[in-house]
C-alpha positions in Angstrom: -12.7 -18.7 17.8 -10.3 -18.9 20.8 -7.0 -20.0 20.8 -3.8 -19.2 22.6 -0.1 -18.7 21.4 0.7 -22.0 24.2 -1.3 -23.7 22.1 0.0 -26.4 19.0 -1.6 -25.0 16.0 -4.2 -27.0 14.8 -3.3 -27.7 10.7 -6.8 -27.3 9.5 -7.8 -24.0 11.8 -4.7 -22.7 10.3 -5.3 -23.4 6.9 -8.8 -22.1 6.7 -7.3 -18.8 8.3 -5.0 -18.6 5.9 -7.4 -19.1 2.7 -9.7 -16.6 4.6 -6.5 -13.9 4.4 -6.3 -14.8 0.7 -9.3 -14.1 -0.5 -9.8 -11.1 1.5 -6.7 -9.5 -0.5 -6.5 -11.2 -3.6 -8.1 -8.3 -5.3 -4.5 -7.1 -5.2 -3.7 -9.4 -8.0 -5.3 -7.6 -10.2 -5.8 -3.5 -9.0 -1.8 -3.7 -8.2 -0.8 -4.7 -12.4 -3.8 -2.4 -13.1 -2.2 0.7 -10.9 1.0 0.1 -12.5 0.7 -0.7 -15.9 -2.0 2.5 -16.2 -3.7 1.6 -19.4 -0.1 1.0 -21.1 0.9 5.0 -19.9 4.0 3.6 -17.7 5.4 1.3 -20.2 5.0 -1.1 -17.9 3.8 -4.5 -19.2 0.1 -5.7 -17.4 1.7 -9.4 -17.6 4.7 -9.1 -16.1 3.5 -6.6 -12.9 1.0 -9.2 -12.2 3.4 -11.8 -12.5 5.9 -9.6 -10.3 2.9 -9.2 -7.7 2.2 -12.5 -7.7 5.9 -13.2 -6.6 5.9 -10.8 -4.0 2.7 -12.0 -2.1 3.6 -15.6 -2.9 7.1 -15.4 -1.6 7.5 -12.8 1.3 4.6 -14.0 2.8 5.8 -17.6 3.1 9.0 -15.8 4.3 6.4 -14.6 6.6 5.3 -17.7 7.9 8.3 -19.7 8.0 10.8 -17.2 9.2 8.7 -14.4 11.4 6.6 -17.4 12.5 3.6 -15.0 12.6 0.1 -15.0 10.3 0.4 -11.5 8.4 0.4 -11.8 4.6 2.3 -9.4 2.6 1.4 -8.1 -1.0 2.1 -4.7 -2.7 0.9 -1.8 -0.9 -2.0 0.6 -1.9 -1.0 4.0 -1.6 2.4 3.4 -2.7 1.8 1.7 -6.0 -0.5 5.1 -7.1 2.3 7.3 -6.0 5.1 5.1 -7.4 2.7 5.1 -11.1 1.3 8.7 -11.0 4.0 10.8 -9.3 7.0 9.0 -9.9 6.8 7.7 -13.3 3.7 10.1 -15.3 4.2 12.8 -12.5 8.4 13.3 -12.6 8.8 11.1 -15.9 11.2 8.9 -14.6 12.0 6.2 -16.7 10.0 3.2 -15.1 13.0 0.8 -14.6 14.7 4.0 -12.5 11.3 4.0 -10.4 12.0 0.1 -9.5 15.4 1.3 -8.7 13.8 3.7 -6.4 11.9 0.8 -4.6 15.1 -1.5 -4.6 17.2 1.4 -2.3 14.1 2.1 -0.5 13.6 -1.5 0.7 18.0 -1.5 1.4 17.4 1.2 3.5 14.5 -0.3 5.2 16.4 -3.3 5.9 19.5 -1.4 7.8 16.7 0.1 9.8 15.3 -2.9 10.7 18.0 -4.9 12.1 19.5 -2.1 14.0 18.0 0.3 16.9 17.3 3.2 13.8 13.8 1.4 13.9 12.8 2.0 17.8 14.5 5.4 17.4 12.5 6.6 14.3 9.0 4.8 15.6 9.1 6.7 18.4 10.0 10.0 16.9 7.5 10.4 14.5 4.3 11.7 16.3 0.9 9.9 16.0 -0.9 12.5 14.8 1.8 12.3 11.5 1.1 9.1 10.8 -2.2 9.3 10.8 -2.5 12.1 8.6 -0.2 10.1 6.3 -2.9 7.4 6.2 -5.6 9.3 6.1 -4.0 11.1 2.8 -3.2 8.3 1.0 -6.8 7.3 1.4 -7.9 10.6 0.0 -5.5 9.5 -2.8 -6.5 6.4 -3.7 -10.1 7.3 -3.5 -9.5 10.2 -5.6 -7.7 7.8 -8.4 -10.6 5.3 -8.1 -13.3 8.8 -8.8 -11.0 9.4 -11.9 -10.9 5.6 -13.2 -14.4 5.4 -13.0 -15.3 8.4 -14.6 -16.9 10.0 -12.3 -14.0 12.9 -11.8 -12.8 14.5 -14.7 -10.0 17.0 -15.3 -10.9 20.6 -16.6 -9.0 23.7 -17.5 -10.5 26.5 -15.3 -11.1 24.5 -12.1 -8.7 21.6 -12.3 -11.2 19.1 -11.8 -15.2 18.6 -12.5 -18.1 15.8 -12.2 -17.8 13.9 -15.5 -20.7 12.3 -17.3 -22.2 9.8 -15.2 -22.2 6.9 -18.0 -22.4 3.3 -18.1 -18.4 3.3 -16.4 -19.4 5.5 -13.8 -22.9 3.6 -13.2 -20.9 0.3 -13.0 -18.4 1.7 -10.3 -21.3 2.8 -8.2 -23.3 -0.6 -8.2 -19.6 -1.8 -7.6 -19.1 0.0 -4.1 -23.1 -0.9 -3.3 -22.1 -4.7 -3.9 -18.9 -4.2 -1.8 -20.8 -2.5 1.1 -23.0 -5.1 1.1 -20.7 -8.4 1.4 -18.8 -6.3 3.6 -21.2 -5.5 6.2 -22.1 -9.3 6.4 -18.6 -9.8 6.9 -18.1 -11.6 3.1 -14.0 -12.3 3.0 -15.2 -12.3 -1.3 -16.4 -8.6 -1.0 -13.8 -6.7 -3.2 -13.1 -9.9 -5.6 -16.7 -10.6 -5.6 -17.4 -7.0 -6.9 -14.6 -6.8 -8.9 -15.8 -9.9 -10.8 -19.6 -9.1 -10.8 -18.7 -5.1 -12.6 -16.1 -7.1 -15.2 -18.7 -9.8 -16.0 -21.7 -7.3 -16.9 -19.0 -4.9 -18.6 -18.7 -7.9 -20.8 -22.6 -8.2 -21.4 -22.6 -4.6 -22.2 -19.9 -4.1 -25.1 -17.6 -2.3 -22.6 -14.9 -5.0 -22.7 -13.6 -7.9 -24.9 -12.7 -11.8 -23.4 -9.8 -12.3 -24.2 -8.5 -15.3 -26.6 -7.1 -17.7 -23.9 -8.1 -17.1 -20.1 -4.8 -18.6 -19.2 -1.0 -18.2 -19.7 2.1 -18.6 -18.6 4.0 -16.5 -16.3 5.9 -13.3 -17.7 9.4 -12.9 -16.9 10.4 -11.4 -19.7 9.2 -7.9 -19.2 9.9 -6.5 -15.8 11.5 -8.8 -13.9 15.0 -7.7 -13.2 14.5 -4.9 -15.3 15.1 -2.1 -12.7 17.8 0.3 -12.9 19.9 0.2 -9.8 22.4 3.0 -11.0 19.6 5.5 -12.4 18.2 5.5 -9.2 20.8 7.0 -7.6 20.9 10.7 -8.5 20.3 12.9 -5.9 17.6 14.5 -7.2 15.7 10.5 -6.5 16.4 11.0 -3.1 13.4 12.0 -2.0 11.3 9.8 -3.0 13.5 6.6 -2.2 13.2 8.6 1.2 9.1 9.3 1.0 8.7 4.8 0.4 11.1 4.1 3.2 9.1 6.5 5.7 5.6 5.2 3.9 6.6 1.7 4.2 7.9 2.1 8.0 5.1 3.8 9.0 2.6 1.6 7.1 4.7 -1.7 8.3 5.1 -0.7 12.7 1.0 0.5 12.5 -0.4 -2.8 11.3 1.8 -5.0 13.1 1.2 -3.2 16.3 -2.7 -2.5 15.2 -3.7 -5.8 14.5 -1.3 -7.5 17.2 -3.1 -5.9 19.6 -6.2 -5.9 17.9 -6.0 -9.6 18.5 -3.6 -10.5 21.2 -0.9 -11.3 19.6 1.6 -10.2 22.1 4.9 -11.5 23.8 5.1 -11.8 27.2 5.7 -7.9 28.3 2.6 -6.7 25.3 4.4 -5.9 22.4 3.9 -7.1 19.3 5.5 -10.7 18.8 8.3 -11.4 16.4 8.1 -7.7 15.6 11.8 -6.9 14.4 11.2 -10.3 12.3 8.0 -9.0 10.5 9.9 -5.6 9.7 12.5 -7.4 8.5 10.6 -9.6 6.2 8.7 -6.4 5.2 11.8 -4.9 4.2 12.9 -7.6 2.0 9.4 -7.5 0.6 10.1 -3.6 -0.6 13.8 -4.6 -1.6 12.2 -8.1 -3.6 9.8 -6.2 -5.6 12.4 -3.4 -7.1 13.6 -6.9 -8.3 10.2 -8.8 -9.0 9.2 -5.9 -11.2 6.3 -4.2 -8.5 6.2 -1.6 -6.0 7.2 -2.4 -2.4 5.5 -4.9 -0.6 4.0 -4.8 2.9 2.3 -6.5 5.5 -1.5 -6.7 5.0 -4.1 -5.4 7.4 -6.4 -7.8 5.7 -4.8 -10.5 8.0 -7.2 -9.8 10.9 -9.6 -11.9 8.8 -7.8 -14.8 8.8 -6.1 -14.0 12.3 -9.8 -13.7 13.7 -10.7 -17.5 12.2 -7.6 -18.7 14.6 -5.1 -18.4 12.5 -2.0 -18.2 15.3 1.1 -19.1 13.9 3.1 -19.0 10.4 1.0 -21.7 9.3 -1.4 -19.4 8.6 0.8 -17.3 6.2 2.3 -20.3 4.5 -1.3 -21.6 3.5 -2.2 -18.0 2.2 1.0 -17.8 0.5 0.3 -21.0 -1.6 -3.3 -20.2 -2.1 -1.2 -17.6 -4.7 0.3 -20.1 -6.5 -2.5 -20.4 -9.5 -2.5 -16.1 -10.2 0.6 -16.9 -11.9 -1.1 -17.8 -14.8 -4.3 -15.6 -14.7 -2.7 -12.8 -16.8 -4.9 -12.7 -20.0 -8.1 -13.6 -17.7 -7.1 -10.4 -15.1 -6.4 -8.0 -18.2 -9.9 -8.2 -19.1 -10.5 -6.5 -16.2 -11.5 -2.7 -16.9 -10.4 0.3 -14.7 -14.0 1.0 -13.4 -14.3 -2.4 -12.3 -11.4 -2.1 -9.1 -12.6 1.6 -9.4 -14.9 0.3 -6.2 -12.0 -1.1 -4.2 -10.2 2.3 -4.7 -12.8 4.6 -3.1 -13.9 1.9 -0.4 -9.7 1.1 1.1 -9.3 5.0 1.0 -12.6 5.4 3.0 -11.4 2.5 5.5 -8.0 4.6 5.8 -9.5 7.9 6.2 -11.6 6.4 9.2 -8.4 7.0 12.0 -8.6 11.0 11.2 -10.8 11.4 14.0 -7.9 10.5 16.1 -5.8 13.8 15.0 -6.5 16.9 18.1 -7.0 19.6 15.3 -8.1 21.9 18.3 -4.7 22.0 19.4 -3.1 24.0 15.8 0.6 23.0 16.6 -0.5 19.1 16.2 -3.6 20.2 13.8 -1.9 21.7 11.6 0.8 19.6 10.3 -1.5 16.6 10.4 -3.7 18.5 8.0 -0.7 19.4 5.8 0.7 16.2 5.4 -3.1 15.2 4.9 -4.2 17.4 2.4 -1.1 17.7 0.5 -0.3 13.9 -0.5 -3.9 14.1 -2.8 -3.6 17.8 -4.0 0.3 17.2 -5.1 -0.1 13.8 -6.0 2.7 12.7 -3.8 3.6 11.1 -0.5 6.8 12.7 -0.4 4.9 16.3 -0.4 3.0 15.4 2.3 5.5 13.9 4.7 8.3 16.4 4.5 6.0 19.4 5.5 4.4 17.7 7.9 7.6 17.1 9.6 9.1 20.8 8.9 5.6 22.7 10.4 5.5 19.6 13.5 9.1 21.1 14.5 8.9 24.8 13.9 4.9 25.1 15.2 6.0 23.2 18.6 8.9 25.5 18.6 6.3 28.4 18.1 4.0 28.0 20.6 6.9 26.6 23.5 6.5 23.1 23.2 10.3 22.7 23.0 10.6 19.7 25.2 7.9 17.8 23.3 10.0 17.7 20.2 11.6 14.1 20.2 15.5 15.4 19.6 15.4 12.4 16.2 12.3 14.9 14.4 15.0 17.9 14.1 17.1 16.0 12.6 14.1 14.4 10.2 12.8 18.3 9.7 16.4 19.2 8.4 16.7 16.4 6.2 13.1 16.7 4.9 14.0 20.7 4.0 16.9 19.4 2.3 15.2 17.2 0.1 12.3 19.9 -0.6 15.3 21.9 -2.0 16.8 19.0 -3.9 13.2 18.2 -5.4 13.3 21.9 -6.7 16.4 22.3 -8.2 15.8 19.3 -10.4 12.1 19.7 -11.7 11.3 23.3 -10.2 
């Protein structure tokens, strides 16, 4: 469908965009409170994270529309909300209103970068082959959680990890990623919901899972919301992984807007992206809101191009997806019916689709092969961003100075592979 940013937006191109968006990420809804809430592990109530997710998508992506005028919705981020559930709070065991605190100062800080020229400075310091590594490893992450949740991964003593039974969880998870493959290759925007229902529904038939009582409720405030510990978060020991989201979230944030931007010309009048420091800013606010909402930080979604690809132009789009989110507030008994195997799919399929940019990375070339494959490798074998960020900034800096590549070194990444050693040596003084 062709359109052009000269162009008044047509209200019902604009709206069927933006319901397109929705249903290509409402899955969200439900993995995101799922992530979180981990079975009851966290202490974090399943009713009030989807509630808090709810909020973030419904209100930072009509922020979206109305203030950065552009059609991106935003919603909690995968990668971060594993990393935010399995290193910070069952991996460090830090309280989980101290982890929301975390995301609060992580957004703060995003949002001094974004409205001053920290942002440009940092974007174009932190090499390519870094960032994709970063994706690519929080793919391997995410799949790896979705292999565990569906059983088909199990931990053992000797080797750290084994095949598990493949049972009736594990069988259900496969058809799940079949179903997904299928929609998706015929370009379904229902694919992940569609499998996500479709495992729940014959988990049902087959004893695995109990309807609940009432499908519907009302929204839960009570449990998370404002519950975050803005103090707590502030020990020094914290710091690093306050510092792992902000670099996550900046990365995540400047590749999709510029990916799908030009992707699907949505460019000012010299080619960059349009309304770009606008979208960061809203992005920060979307980390910062969901310390508050009760959910780990909020980004903008690739899953736009779907609705950007209908001719979906302006903010329009984003303020029809954004009330498209309006009902999930009161899905909450309904979505907790939904077992871990069932969005085990939707795991290993978005880290497959963020593994795909690897091919990018020169590993032939070891001073820019191996740090990408550090900061790759290490995010899923530590459990944690954080790991995998800092080294791959200290071994960028000291492998370029190794093999002479001095003047390649962007003067901003010694300063990011000092700080990045200090926090390594903060991190091991407090849980080492």
């Amino acid at each position: 469908m062709d359109t052009t940013t000269t162009q008044k937006p047509n209200l019902k191109t604009e709206a069927i965009a933006g319901i397109t968006t929705f249903f290509t990420m409402a899955y969200i809804v439900i993995v995101n409170p799922q992530i979180l809430s981990a079975d009851g592990k966290t202490g974090m109530a399943f009713s009030g994270v989807l509630t808090a997710t709810v909020l973030v998508c419904l209100v930072m992506t009509l922020l979206m529309g109305v203030y950065a005028k552009l059609p991106f919705a935003v919603a909690p981020g995968m990668g971060i909300n594993a990393f935010f559930t399995y290193t910070i709070i069952l991996g460090k065991g830090v309280p989980w209103p101290t982890a929301l605190g975390i995301i609060f100062w992580a957004g703060v800080f995003f949002l001094l970068i974004s409205v001053t020229p920290i942002r440009e400075s940092i974007a174009k310091a932190i090499p390519t082959e870094i960032r994709i590594a970063a994706a690519a490893g929080i793919g391997v992450f995410l799949t790896f959680i979705g292999l565990k949740n569906a059983g088909i991964i199990v931990s053992d003593p000797v080797t750290l990890v084994r095949i598990g039974l493949i049972g009736k969880p594990a069988l259900l998870t496969i058809l799940g990623v079949g179903i997904s493959v299928f929609l998706i290759s015929r370009k379904s925007p229902f694919a992940f919901l569609a499998t996500i229902v479709i495992v729940t529904l014959l988990a049902w038939a087959l004893g695995l899972v109990v309807a609940p009582p009432n499908l519907l409720s009302l929204p839960d405030f009570k449990s998370v919301f404002f519950k975050l510990d803005v103090l707590g978060a502030l020990k020094l020991s914290l710091l690093p992984s306050i510092i792992a989201i902000l670099f996550t979230d900046l990365f995540d944030s400047i590749s999709t807007f510029i990916g799908v931007a030009h992707a699907t010309d949505l460019l000012d009048e010299e080619g960059h992206p349009r309304n770009l420091r606008e979208g960061l800013i809203v992005d920060s606010l979307a980390t910062l809101g969901a310390g508050l909402a009760g959910s780990s930080s909020g980004t903008a979604y690739i899953e736009s191009v779907a609705g950007i690809r209908m001719g979906g132009r302006t903010g329009l789009t984003s303020v029809f997806t954004a009330l498209c989110f309006l009902p999930c507030l009161f899905i909450a008994p309904l979505a907790g019916m939904v077992p871990s195997f069932a969005t085990a799919a939707v795991l290993i399929l978005v880290g497959a689709a963020m593994f795909t940019s690897v091919g990018q990375i020169r590993f032939s070339k070891i001073e820019e092969g191996v740090p990408a494959f550090l900061t790759l490798i290490l995010i899923p074998l530590t459990f944690s961003i954080t790991q995998g960020i800092l080294w791959g900034f200290i071994s960028h800096v000291g492998l370029y100075l190794m093999v002479g590549r001095r003047r390649d070194i962007h003067p901003v990444m010694y300063a990011l592979a000092a700080v990045s050693i200090g926090l390594l040596v903060l991190e091991r003084v407090k849980f080492g």
